[in-house]
MARKE-503900 format. One record per residue: residue number from 1; chain; y, z, x of N, C-alpha, C, O in turn. Coordinates in steps of 0.05 Angstrom, whole numbers, plus 32768, in hexadecimal, padded with zeros to 4 digits. Layout:
N
PT NUM A Y Z X Y Z X Y Z X Y Z X
...
//
This chain:
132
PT 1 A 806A 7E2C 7F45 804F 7E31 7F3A 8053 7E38 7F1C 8062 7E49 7F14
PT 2 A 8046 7E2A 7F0F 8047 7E31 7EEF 8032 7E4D 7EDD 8028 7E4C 7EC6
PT 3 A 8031 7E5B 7EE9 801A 7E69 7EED 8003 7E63 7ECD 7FFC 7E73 7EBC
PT 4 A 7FFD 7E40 7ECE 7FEF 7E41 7EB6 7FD1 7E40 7ECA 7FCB 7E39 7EE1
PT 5 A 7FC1 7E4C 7EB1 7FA5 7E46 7EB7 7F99 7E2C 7EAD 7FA0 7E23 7E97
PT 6 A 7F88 7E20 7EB9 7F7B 7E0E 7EAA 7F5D 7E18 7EA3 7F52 7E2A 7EB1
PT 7 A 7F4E 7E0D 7E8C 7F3A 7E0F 7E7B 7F2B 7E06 7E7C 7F23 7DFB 7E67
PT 8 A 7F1F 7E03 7E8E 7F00 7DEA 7E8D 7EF6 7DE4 7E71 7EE8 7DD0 7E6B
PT 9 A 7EFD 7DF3 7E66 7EEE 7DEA 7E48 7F00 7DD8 7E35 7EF9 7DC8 7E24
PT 10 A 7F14 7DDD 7E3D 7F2C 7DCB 7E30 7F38 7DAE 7E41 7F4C 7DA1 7E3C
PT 11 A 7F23 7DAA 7E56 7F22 7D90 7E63 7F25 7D7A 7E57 7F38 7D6C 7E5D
PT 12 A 7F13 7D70 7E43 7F11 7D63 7E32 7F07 7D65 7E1A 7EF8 7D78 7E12
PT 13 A 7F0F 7D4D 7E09 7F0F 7D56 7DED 7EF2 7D61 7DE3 7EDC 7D62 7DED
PT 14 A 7EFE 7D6A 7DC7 7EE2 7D7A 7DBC 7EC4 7D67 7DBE 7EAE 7D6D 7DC7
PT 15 A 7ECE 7D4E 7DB2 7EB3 7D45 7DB2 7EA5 7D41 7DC8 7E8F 7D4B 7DC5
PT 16 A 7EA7 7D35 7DE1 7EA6 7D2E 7DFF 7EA5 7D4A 7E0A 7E99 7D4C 7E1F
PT 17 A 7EAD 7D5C 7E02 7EA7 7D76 7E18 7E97 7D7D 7E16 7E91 7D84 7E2D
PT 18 A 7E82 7D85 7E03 7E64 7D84 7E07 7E51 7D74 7E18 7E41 7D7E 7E28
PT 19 A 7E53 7D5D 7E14 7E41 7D4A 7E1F 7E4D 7D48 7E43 7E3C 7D45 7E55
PT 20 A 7E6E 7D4B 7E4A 7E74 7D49 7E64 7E6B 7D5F 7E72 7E5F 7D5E 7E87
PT 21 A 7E72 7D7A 7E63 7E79 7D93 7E79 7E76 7DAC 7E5F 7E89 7DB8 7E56
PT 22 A 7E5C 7DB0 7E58 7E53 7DC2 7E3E 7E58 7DDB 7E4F 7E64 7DED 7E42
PT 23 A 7E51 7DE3 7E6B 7E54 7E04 7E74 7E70 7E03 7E88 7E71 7E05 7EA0
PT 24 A 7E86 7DFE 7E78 7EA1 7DF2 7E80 7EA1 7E12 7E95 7E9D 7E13 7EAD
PT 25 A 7EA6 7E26 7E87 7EAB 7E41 7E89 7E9A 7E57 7E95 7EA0 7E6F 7E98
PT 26 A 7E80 7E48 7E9C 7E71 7E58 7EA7 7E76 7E66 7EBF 7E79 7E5C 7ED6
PT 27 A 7E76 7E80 7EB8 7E75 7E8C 7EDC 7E9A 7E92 7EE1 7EA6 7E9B 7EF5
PT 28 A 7EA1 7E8A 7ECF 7EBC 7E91 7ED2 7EC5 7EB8 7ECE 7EB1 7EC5 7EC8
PT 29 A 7EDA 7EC4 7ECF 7ED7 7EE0 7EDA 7EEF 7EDB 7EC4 7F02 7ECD 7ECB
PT 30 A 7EEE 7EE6 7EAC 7F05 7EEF 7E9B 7F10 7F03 7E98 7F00 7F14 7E91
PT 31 A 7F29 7F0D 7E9B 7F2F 7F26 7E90 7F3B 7F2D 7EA4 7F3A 7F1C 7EB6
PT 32 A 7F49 7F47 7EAB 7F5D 7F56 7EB8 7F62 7F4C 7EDA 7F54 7F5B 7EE8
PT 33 A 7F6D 7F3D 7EE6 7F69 7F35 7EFC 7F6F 7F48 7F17 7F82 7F58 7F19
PT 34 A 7F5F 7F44 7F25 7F5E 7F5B 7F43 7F51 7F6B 7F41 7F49 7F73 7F2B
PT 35 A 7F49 7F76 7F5B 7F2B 7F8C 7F5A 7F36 7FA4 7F51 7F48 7FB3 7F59
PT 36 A 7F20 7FA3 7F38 7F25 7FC2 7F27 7F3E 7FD0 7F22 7F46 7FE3 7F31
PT 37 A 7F4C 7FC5 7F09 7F60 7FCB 7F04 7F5E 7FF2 7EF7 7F6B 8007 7EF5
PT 38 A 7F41 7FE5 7EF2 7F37 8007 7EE3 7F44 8023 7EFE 7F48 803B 7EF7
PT 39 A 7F47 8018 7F1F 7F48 802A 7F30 7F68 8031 7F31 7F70 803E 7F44
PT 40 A 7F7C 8026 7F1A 7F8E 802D 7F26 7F93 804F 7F17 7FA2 805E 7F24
PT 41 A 7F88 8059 7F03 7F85 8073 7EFC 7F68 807B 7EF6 7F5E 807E 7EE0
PT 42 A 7F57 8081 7F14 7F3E 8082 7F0B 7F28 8098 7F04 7F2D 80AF 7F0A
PT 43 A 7F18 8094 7EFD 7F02 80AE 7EE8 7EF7 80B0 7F0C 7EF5 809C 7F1B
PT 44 A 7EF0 80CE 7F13 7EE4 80D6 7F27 7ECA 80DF 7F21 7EC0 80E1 7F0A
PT 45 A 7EBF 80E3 7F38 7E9E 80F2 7F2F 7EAC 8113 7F2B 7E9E 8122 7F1D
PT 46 A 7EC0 811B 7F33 7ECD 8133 7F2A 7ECF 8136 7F13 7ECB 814D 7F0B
PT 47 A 7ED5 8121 7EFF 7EDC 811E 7EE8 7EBF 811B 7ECB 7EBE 811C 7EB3
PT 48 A 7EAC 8117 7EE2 7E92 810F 7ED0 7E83 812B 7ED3 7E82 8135 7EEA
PT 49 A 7E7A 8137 7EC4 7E76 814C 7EC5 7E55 814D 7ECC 7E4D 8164 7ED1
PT 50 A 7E46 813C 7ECD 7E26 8136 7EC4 7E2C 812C 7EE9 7E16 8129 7EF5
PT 51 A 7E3D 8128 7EF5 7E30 8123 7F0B 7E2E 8137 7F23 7E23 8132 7F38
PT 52 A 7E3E 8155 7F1C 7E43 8166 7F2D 7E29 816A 7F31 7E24 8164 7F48
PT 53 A 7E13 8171 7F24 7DF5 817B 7F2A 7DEB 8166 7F40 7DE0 816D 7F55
PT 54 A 7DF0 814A 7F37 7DF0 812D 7F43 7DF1 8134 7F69 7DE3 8131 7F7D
PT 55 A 7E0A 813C 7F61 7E1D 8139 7F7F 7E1E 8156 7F8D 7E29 8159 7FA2
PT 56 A 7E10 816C 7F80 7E11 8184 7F88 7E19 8191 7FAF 7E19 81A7 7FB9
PT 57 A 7E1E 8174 7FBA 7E1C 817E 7FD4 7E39 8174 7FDE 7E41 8178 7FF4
PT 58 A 7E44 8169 7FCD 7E60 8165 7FC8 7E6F 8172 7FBF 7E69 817F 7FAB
PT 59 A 7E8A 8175 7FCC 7EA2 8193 7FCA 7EB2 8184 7FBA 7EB3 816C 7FBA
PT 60 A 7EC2 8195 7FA9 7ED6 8188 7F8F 7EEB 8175 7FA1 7EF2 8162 7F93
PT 61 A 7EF4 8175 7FB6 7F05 815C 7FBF 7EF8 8148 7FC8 7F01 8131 7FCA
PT 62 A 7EDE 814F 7FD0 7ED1 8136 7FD5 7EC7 811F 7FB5 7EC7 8106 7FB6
PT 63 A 7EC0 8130 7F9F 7EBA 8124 7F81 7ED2 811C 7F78 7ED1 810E 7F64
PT 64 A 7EEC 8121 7F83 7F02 8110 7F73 7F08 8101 7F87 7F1C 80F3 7F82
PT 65 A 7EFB 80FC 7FA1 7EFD 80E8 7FB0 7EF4 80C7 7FAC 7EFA 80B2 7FB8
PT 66 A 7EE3 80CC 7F93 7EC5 80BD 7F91 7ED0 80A8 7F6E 7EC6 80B0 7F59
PT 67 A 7EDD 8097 7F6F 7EE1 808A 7F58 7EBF 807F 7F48 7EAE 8071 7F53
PT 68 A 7EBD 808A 7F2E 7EAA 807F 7F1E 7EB8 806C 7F0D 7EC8 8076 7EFD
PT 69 A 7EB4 8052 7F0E 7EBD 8037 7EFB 7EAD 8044 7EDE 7E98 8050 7EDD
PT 70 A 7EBE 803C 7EC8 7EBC 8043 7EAF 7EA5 802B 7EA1 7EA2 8013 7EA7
PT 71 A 7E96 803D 7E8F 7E83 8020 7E82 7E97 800C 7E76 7EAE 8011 7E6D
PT 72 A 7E85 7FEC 7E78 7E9B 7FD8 7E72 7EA4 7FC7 7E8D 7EA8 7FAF 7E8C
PT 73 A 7EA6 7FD2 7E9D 7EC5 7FD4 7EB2 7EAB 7FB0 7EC6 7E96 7FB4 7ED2
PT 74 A 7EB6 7F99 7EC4 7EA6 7F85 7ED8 7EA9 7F93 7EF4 7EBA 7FA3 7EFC
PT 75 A 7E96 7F8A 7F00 7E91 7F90 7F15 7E9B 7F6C 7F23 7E97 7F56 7F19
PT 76 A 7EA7 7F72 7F3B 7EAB 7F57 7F4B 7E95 7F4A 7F60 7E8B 7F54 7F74
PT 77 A 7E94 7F3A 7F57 7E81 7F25 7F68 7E88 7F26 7F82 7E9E 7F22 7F8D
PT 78 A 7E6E 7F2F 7F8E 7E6F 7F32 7FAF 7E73 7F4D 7FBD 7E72 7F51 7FD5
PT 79 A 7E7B 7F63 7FA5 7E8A 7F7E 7FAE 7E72 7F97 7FB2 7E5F 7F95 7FA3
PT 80 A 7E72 7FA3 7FBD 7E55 7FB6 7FC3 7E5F 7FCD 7FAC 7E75 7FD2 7FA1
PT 81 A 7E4B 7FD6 7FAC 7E4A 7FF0 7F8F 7E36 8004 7F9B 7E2A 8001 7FB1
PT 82 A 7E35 8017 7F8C 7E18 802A 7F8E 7E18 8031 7F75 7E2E 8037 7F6D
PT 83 A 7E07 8033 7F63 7E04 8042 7F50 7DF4 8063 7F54 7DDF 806D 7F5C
PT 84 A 7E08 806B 7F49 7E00 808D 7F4A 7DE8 8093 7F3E 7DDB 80A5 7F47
PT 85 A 7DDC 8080 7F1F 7DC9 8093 7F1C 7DB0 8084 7F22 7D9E 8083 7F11
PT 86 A 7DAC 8076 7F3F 7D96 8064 7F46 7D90 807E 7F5C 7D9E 808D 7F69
PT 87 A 7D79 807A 7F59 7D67 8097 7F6D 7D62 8091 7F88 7D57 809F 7F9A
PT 88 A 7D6B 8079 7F8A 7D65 8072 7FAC 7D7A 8066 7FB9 7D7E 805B 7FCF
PT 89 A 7D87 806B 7FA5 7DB5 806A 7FB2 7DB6 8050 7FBF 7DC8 804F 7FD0
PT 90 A 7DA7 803B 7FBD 7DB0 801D 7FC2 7DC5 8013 7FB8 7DCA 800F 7FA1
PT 91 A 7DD5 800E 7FCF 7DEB 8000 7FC2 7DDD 7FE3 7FC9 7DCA 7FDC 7FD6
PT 92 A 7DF6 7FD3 7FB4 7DEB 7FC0 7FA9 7E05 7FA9 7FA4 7E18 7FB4 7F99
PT 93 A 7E0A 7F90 7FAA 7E1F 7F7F 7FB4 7E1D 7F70 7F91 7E07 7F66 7F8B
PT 94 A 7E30 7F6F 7F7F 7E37 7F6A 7F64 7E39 7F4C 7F64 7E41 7F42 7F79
PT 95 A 7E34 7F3F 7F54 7E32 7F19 7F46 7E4F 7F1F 7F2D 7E57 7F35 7F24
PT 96 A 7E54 7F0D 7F2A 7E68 7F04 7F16 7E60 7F11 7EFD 7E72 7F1B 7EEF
PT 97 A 7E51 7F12 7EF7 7E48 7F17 7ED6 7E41 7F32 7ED5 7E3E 7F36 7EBD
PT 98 A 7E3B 7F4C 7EE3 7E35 7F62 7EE1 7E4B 7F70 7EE6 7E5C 7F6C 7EF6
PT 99 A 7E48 7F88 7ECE 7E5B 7F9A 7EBD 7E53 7FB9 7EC2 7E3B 7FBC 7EC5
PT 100 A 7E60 7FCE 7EC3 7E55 7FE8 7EC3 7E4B 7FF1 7EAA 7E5D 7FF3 7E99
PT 101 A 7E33 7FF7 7EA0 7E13 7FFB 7E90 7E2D 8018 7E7E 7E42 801F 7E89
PT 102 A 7E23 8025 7E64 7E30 803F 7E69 7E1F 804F 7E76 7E2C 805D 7E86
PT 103 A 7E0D 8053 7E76 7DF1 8065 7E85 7DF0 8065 7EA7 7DDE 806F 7EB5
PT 104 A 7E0B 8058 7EB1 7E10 8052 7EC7 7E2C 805F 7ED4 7E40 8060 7EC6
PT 105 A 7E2E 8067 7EE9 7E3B 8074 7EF8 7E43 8065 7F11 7E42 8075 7F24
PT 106 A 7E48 8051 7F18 7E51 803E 7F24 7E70 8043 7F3A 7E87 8046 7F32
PT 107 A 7E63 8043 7F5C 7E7C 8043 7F68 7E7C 8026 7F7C 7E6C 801C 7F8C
PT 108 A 7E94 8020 7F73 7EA2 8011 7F8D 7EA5 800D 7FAD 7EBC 800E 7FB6
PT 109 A 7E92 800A 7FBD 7E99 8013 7FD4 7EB5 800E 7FDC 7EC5 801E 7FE5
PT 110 A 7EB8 7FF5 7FD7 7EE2 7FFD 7FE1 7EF4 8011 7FDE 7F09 8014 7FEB
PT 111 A 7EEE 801D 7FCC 7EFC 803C 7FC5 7EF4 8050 7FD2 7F07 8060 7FD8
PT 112 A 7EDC 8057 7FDB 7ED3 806E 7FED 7ED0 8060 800E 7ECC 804A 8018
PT 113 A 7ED8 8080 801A 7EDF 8078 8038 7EBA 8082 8044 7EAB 8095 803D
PT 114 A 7EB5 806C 805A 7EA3 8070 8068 7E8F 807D 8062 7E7A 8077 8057
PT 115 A 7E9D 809B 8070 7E89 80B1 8071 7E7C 80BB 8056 7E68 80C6 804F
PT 116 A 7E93 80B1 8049 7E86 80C0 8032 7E79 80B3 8017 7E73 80BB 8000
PT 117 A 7E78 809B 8024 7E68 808B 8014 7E4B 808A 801C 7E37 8085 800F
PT 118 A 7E4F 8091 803B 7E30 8087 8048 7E24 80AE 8039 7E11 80AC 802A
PT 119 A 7E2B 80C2 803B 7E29 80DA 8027 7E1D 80D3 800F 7E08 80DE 8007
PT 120 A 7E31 80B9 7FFD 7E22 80B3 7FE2 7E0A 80AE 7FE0 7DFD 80B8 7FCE
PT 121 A 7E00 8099 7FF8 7DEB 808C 8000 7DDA 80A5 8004 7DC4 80A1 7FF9
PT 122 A 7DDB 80AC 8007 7DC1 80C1 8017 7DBC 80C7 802D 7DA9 80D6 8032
PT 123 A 7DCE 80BA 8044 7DCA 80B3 8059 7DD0 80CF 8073 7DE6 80D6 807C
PT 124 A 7DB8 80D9 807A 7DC6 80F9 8087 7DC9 80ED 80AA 7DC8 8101 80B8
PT 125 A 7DCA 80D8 80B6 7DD5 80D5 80CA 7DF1 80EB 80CE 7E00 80EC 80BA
PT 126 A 7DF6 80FA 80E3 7E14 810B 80E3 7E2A 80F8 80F1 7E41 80FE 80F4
PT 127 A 7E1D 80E1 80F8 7E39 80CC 8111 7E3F 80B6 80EF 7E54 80A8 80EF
PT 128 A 7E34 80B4 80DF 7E38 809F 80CB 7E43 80B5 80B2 7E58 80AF 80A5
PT 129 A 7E38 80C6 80AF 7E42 80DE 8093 7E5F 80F2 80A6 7E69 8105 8099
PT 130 A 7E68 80ED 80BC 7E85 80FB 80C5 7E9B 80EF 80C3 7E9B 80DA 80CF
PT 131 A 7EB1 80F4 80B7 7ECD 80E6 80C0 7ECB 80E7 80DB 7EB8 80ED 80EA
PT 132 A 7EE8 80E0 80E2 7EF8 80CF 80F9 7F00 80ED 8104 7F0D 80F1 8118
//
């Protein structure tokens, strides 16, 4: 394996790539490859200080349990999220092109376990908000 990439945009020559294939690149996912490299040293809601009032019903190991993605950081196509500062705690399944806002507080459901995500949610069922 040569590990080259190829370029849709560099398919063909300059003049002809307009008229063949003008959105060569569209929809393509550039930049740091694999889900959220931002998680391998990550910012907690422990760490955000504006969300303790937020999360007030949350104990300090549970807020460094809770990875907040940094503004900037793409979000992956197909991956569920919740955003923290949406008032009706919908999570919400991410498209290729959407990025964390800075005014945004954005978690990963793959990083939080179960119970304590359905917690993020709002959700006071006690058989869905308990560990194992």
């Amino acid at each position: 394996m040569s590990g080259r990439i190829d370029r849709p945009e560099t398919k063909h020559s300059a003049g002809p790539q307009q008229d063949l294939n003008p959105d060569a690149s569209k929809g393509m996912n550039d930049g740091l490859s694999g889900p959220h490299p931002e998680l391998n040293n990550p910012r907690t809601a422990h760490d955000v200080k504006e969300l303790h009032d937020l999360l007030s019903g949350f104990r300090d190991d549970e807020l460094k349990r809770i990875p907040v993605l940094p503004p900037g950081s793409r979000l992956e196509q197909g991956a569920t999220y919740l955003d923290l500062t949406d008032a009706e705690r919908a999570e919400f399944t991410a498209t290729g092109d959407m990025q964390v806002l800075a005014n945004e507080w954005v978690v990963p459901k793959s990083a939080v376990d179960y119970p304590l995500w359905n917690r993020l949610r709002g959700l006071t069922n006690p058989q869905r908000t308990q560990g194992p």
